[in-house]
C-alpha positions in Angstrom: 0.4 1.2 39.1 2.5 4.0 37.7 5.3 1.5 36.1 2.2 -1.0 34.8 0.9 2.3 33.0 3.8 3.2 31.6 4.3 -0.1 30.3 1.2 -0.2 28.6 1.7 3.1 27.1 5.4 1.9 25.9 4.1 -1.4 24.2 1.3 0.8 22.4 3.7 3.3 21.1 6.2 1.0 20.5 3.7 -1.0 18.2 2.0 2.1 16.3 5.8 3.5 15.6 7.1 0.5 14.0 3.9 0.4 12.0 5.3 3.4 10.3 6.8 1.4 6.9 8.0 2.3 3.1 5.6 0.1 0.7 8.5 -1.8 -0.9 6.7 -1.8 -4.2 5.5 1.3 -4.7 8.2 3.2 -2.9 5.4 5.2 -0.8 5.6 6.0 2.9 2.5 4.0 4.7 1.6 2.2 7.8 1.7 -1.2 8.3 -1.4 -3.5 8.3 0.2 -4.3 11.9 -0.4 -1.1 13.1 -3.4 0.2 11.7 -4.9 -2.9 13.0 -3.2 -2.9 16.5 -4.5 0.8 17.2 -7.9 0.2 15.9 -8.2 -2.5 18.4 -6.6 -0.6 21.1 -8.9 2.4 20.7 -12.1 0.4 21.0 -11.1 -2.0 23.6 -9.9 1.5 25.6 -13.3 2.8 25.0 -14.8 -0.1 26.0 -12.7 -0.6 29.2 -13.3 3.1 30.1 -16.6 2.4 31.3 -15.0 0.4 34.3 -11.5 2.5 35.3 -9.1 3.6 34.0 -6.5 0.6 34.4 -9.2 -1.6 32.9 -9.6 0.8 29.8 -5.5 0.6 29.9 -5.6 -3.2 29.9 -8.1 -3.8 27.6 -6.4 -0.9 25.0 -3.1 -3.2 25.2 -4.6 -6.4 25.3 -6.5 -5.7 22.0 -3.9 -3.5 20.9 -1.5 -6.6 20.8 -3.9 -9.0 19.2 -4.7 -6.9 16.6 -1.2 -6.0 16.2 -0.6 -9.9 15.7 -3.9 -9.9 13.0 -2.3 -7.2 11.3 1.7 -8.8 10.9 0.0 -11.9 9.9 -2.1 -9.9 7.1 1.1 -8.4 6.2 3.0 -11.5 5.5 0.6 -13.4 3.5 0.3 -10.0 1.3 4.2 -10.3 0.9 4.1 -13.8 0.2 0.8 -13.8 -2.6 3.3 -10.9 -4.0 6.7 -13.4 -3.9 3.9 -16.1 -5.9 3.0 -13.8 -8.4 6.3 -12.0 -8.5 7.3 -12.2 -12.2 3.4 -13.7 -13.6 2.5 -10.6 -15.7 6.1 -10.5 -17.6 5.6 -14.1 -18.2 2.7 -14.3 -19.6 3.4 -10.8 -22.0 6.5 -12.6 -23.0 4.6 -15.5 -24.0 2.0 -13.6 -25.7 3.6 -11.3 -28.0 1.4 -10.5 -30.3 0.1 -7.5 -28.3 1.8 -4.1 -27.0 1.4 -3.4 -23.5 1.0 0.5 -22.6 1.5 1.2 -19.0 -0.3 4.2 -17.4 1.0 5.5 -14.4 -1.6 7.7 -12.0 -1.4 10.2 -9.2 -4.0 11.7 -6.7 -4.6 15.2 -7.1 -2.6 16.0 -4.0 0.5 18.7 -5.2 1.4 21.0 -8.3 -0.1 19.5 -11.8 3.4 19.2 -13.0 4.5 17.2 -10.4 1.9 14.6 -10.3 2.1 14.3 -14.2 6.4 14.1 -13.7 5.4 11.5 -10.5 3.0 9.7 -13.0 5.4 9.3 -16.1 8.2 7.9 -14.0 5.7 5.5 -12.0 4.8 3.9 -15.6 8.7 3.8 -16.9 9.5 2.3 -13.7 6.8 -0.6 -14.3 7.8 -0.4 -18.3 11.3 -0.9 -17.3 10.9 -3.6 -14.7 9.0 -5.6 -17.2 11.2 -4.7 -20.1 13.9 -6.8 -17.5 12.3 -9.7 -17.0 11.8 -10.3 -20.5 9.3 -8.2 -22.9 10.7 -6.4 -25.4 10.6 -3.5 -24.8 9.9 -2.2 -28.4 6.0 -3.4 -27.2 6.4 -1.2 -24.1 5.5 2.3 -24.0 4.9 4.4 -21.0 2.3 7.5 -20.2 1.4 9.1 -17.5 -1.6 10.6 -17.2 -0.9 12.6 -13.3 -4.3 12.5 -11.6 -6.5 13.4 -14.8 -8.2 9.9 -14.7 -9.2 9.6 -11.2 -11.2 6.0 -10.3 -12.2 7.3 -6.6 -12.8 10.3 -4.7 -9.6 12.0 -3.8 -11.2 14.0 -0.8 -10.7 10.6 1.3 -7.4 9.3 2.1 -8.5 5.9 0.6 -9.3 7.6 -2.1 -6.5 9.2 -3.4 -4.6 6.0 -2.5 -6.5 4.0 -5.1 -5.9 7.0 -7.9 -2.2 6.1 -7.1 -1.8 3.5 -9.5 -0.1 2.0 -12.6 -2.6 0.2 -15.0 -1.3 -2.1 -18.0 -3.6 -1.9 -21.2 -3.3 -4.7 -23.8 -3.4 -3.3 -27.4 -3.5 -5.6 -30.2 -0.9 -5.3 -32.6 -1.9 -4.9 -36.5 -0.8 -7.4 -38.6 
């Protein structure tokens, strides 16, 4: 009983800790779908299983825990692979359009020193600037701002929140002829 437990408790941790990943786009430190999924799961099958004994709760918690582990890798890879798709759509198309500008505003929560989030903000948007001036747009129709977390679009009291105020945003501006 002791060794099953411990197994279970293992598997669990083992799961949530690998969930701990680096967004390779945006550089940020998050968890994975896999794991955010997989401990949901676990939590409420626990609860649920509690009502019987405690082994069951343990069960159930690693049971779900797994499944929604599996839910959550699978969410993953088709995220990574709609990215691979699109990788390169938004460069093509500005290439091929060039009768516009392209300013690209970079964003911050409101978590930290003003200064930092603006410095945080203009490098996020000469990052994306740069990365588009590569793959084709010239970058004379490129310019880069950042605006630090002046221009909030949700509450940043809510960790969901402040992660949709950290954002780039490309603006189209029509050049005068």
């Amino acid at each position: 009983m002791k060794l099953k437990t411990s197994l279970i408790t293992a598997v669990v941790t083992g799961v949530l800790l690998s969930g701990c990943t680096v967004n390779p786009y945006t550089g940020e430190k998050q968890v994975s779908k896999a794991a955010s999924i997989g401990g949901v799961s676990a939590a409420v099958c626990g609860a649920l299983g509690s009502r019987k004994n405690r082994e069951t709760a343990l069960k159930y918690a690693a049971i779900c825990g797994l499944a929604g582990a599996g839910v959550g890798v699978y969410m993953d890879t088709q995220e990574a692979k709609l990215r691979q798709e699109l990788e390169g759509t938004v460069s093509k198309v500005l290439a091929e359009f060039d009768d516009t500008d392209l300013l690209v505003g970079g964003h911050t929560d409101s978590t930290g020193k003003m200064d930092t989030n603006m410095d945080l903000s203009r490098r996020r948007a000469q990052s994306v600037a740069d990365y588009l001036g590569s793959r084709g747009v010239m970058r004379e129709r490129l310019s880069a701002r950042g605006y630090g977390p002046n221009m909030p679009v949700a509450d940043n009291n809510t960790e969901a929140g402040k992660q949709a105020n950290r954002r780039v945003e490309l603006d189209l501006v029509p050049r005068e002829h």
